[in-house]
N, C-alpha and C positions, 0 to 999 in steps of 0.2 A: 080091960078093953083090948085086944088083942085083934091086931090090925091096924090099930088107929095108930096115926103119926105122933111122933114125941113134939112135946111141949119144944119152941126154942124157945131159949134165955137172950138177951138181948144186955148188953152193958156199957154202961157212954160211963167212960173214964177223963179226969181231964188229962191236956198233953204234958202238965209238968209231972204226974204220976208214972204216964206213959216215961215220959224222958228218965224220969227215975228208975223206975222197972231197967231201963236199958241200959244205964251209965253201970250199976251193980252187977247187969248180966255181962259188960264188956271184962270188969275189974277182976269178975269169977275166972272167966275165960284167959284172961293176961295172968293172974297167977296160973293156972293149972299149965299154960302154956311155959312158963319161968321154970315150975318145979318140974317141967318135963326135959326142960335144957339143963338144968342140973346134975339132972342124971347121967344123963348123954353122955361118954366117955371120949375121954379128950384123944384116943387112938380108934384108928379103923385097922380092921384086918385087910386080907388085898382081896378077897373080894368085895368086902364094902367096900375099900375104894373106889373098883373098877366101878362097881355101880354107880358111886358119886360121882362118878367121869364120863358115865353110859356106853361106857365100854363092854362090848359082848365078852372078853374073855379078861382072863390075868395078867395076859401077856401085858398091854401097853402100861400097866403098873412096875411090873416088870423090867422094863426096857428103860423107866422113868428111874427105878432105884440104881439098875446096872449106872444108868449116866450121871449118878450121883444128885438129879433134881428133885429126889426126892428122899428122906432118912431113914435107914433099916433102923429098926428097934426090937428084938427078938424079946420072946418071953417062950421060955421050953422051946417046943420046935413052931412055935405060931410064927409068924411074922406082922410085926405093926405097922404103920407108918401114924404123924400127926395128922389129925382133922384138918387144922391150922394151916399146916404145911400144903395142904392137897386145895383148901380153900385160898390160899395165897396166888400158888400157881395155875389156879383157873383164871382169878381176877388180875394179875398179871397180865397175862394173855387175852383177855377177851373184857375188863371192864376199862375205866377211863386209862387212857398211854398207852393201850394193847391196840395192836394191829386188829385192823375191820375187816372180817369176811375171809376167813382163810383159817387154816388149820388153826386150832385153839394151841395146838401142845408143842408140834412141830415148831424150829425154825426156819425164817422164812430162803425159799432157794427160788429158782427156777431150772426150767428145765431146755434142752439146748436144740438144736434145730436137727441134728443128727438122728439124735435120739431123749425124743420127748418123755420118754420114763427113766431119764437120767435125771436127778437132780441133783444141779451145783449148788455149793451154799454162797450165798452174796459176797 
């Protein structure tokens, strides 16, 4: 019969099958998610940093090891920094006890009536 429409199938399940189906598809998903964090290497290079920090360039990674906030760890000529570390120093700054609404990384300054692109630090 070619042209005629397919047959649907129709299926009433009950909702504790239903819940069932989902609890095992949540449990697949939380492992696959676990063995994918195992893997994950406890160092970033500086440009995965910059990107964990959404920094367009190297630099502000850069400027962060110059001032010591953050630890060089070389291997041959790569350069590392910790996960840990770059994860600390976000939540620092921007989760609970971090200053609201203002440079994440920077300390805080202002700047002076003279000259508004001068900034003192507090």
């Amino acid at each position: 019969m070619s042209g005629a429409a397919p047959e649907q199938l129709a299926l009433s399940l009950p909702d504790s099958l239903i819940e069932e189906v989902a609890r095992r598809a949540a449990v697949l998903v939380l492992d696959t998610l676990e063995t994918h964090r195992e893997k994950e290497s406890p160092y970033m290079t500086i440009p995965e940093a910059a990107a964990y920090l959404r920094c367009k360039g190297r630099q502000r990674v850069d400027d962060l090891l110059s001032a010591r906030r953050l630890t060089r760890y070389k291997d041959g000529g790569r350069t590392l920094v910790l996960r840990a570390e770059l994860k600390a120093l976000v939540v620092a700054r921007t989760g609970p006890g971090g200053r609201l609404g203002g440079d994440s990384i920077l300390r805080p300054g202002r700047a002076t009536v003279t000259r508004p692109d001068n900034r003192k630090d507090l």
